[in-house]
N, CA, C and O of each residue as an XYZ file, in Angstrom:
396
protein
N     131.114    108.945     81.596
C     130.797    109.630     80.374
C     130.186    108.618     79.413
O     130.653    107.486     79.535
N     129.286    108.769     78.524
C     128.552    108.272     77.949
C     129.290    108.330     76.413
O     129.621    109.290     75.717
N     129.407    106.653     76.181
C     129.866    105.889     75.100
C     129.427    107.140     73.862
O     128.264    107.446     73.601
N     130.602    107.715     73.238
C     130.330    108.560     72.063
C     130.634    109.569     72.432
O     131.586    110.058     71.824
N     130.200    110.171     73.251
C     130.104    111.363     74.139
C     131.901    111.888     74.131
O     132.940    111.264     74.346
N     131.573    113.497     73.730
C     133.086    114.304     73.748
C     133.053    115.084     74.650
O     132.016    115.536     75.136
N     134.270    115.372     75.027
C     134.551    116.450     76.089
C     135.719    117.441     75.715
O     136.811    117.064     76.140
N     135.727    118.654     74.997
C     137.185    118.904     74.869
C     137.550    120.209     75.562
O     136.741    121.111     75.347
N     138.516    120.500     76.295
C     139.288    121.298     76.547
C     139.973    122.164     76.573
O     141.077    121.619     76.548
N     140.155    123.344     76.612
C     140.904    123.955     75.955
C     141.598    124.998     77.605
O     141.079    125.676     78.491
N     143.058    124.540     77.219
C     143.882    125.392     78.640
C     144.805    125.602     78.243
O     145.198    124.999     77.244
N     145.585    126.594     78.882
C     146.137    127.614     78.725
C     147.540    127.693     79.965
O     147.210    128.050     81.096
N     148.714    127.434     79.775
C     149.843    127.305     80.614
C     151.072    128.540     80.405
O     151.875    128.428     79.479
N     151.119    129.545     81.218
C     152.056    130.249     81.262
C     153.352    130.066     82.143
O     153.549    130.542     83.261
N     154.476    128.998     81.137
C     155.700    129.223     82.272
C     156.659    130.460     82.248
O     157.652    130.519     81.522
N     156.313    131.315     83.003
C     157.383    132.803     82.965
C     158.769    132.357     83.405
O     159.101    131.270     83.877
N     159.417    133.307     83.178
C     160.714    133.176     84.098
C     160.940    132.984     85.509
O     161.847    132.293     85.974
N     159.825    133.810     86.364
C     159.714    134.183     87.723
C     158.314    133.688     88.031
O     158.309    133.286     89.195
N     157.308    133.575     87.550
C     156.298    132.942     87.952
C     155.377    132.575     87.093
O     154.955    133.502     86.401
N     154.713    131.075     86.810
C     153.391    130.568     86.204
C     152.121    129.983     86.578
O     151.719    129.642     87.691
N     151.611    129.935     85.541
C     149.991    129.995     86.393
C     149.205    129.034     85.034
O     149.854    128.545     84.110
N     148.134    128.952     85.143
C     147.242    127.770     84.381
C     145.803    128.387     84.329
O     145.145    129.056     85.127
N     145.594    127.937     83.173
C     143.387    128.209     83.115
C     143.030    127.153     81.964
O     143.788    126.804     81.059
N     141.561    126.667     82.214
C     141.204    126.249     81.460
C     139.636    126.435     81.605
O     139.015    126.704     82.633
N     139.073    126.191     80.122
C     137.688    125.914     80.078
C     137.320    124.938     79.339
O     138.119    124.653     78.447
N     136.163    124.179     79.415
C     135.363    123.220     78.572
C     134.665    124.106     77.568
O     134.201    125.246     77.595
N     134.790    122.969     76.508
C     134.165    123.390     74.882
C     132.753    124.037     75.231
O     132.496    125.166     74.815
N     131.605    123.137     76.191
C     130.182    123.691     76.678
C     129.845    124.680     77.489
O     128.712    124.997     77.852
N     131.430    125.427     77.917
C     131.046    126.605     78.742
C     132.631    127.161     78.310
O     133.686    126.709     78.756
N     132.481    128.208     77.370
C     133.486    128.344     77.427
C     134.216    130.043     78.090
O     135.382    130.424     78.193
N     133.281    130.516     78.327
C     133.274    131.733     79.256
C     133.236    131.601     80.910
O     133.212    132.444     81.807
N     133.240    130.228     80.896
C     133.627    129.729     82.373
C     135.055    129.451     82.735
O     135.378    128.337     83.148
N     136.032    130.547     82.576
C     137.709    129.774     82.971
C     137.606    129.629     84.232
O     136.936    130.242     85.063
N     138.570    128.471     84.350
C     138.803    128.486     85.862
C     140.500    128.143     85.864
O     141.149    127.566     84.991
N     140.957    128.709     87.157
C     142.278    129.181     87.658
C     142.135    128.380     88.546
O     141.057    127.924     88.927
N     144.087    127.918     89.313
C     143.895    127.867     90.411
C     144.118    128.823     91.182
O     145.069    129.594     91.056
N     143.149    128.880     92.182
C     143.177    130.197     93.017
C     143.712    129.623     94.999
O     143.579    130.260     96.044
N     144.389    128.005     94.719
C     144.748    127.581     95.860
C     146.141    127.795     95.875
O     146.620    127.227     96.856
N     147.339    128.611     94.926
C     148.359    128.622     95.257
C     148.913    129.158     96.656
O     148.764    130.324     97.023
N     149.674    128.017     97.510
C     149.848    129.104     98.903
C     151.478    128.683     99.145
O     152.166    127.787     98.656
N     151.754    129.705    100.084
C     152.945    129.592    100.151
C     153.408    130.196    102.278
O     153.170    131.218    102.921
N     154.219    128.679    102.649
C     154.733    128.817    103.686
C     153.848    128.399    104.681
O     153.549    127.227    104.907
N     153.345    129.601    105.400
C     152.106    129.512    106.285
C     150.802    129.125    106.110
O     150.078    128.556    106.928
N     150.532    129.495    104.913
C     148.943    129.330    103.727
C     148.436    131.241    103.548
O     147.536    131.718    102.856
N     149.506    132.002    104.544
C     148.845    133.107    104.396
C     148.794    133.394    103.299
O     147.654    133.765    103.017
N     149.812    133.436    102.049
C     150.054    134.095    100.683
C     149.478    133.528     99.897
O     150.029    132.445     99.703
N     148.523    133.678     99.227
C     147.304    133.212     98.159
C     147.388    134.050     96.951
O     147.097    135.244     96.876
N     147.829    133.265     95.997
C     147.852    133.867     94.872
C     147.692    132.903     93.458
O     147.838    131.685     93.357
N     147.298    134.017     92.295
C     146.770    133.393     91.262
C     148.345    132.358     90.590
O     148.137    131.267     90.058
N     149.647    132.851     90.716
C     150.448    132.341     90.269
C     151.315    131.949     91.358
O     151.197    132.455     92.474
N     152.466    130.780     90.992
C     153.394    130.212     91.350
C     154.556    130.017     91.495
O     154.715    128.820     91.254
N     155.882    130.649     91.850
C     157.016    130.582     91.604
C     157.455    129.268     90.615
O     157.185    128.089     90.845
N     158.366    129.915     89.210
C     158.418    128.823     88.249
C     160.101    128.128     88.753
O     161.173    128.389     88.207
N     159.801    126.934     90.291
C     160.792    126.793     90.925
C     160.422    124.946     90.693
O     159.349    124.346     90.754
N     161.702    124.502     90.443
C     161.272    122.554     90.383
C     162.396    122.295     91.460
O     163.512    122.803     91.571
N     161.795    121.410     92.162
C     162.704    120.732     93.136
C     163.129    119.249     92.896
O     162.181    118.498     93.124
N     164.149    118.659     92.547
C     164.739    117.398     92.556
C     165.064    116.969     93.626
O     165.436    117.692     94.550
N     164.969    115.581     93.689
C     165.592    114.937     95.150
C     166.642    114.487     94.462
O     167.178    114.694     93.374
N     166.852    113.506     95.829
C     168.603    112.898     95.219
C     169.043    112.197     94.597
O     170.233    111.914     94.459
N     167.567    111.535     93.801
C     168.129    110.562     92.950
C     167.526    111.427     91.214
O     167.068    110.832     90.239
N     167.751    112.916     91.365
C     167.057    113.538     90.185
C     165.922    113.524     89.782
O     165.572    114.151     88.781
N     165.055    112.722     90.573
C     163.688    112.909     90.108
C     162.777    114.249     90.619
O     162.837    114.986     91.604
N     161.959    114.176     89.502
C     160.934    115.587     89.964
C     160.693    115.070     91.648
O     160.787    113.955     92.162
N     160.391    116.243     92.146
C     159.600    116.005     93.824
C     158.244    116.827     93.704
O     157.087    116.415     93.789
N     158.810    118.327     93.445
C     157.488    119.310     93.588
C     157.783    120.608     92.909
O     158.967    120.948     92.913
N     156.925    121.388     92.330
C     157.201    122.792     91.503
C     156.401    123.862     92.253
O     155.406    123.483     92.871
N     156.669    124.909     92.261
C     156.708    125.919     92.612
C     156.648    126.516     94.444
O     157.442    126.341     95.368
N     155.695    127.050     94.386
C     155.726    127.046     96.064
C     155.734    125.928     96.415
O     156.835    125.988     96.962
N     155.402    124.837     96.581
C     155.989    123.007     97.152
C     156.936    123.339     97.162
O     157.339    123.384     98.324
N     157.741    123.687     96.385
C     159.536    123.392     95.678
C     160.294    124.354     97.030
O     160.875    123.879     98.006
N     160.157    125.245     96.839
C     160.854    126.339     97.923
C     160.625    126.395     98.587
O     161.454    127.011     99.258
N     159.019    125.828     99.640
C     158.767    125.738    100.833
C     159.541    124.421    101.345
O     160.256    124.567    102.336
N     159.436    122.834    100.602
C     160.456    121.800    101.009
C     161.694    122.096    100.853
O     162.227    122.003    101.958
N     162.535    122.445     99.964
C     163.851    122.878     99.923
C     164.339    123.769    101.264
O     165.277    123.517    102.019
N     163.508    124.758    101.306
C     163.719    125.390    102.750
C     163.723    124.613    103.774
O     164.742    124.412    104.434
N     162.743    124.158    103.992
C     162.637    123.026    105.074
C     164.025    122.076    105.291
O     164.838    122.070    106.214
N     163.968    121.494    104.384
C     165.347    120.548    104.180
C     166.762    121.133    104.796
O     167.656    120.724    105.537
N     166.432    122.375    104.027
C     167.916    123.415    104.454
C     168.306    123.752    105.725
O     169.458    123.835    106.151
N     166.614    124.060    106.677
C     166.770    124.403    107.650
C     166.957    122.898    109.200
O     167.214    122.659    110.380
N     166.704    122.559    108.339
C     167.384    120.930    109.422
C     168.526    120.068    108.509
O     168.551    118.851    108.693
N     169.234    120.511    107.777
C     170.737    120.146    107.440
C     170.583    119.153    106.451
O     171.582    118.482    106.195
N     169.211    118.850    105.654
C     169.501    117.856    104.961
C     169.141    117.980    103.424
O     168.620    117.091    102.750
N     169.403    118.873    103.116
C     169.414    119.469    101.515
C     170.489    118.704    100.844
O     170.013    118.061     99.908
N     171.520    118.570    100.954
C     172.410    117.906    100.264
C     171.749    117.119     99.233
O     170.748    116.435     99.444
N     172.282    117.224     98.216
C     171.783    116.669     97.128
C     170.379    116.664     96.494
O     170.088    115.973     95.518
N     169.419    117.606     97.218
C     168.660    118.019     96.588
C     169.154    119.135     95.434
O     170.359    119.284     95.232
N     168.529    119.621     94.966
C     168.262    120.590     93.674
C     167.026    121.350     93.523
O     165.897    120.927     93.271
N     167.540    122.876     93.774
C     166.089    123.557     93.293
C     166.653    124.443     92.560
O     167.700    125.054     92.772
N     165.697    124.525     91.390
C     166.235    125.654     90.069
C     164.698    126.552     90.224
O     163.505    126.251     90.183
N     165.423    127.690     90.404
C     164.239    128.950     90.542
C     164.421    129.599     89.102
O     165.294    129.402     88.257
N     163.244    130.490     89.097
C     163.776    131.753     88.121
C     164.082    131.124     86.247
O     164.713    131.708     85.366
N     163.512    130.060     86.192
C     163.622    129.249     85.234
C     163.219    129.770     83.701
O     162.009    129.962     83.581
N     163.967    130.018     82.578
C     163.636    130.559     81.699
C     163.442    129.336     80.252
O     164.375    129.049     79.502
N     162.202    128.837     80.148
C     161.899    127.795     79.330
C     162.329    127.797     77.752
O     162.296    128.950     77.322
N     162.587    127.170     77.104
C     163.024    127.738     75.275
C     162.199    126.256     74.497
O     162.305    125.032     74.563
N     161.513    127.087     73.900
C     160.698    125.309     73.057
C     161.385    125.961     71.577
O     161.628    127.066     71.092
N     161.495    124.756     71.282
C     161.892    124.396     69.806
C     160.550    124.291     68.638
O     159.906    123.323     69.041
N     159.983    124.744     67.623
C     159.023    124.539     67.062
C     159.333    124.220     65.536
O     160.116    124.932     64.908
N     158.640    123.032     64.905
C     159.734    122.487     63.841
C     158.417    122.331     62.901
O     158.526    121.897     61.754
């Protein structure tokens, strides 16, 4: 990008309870949103505009992966015995504070 030169942004984040999703456009096109339209889940068959609002922790509490990531590894884990001490919180209902 060229010294001076702006770029600004403007996007848009919906965390629902049960599922969120994202868009954004640039200031120079701004009737151009774009989505992700690669959310998949399991097989890759299920393609959809949104994401289960699911976070997966490993065992030392750190983030790992959110949404379909989250419940497709957690499953995984579960199904060969080694979930223990992971953490997945589904169904997540967010509360912001505004001051």
């Amino acid at each position: 990008m060229a010294s001076g030169s702006e770029s600004l942004i403007v996007a848009a984040f919906d965390f629902g309870t049960t599922y969120s999703w994202y868009a954004f456009s640039f200031k120079n096109s701004p009737n151009d949103v774009k989505t992700n339209k690669s959310w998949t889940a399991g097989s890759g068959k299920l393609i959809s505009l949104k994401t289960p609002t699911s976070v997966l922790l490993n065992q030392n509490g750190e983030f790992h992966s959110f949404g379909y990531d989250a419940e497709d590894k957690y499953s995984s884990l579960a199904e060969g015995g080694k979930h223990n001490g992971w953490r997945l919180f589904e169904d997540l209902r967010w509360f912001y504070t505004i001051r």
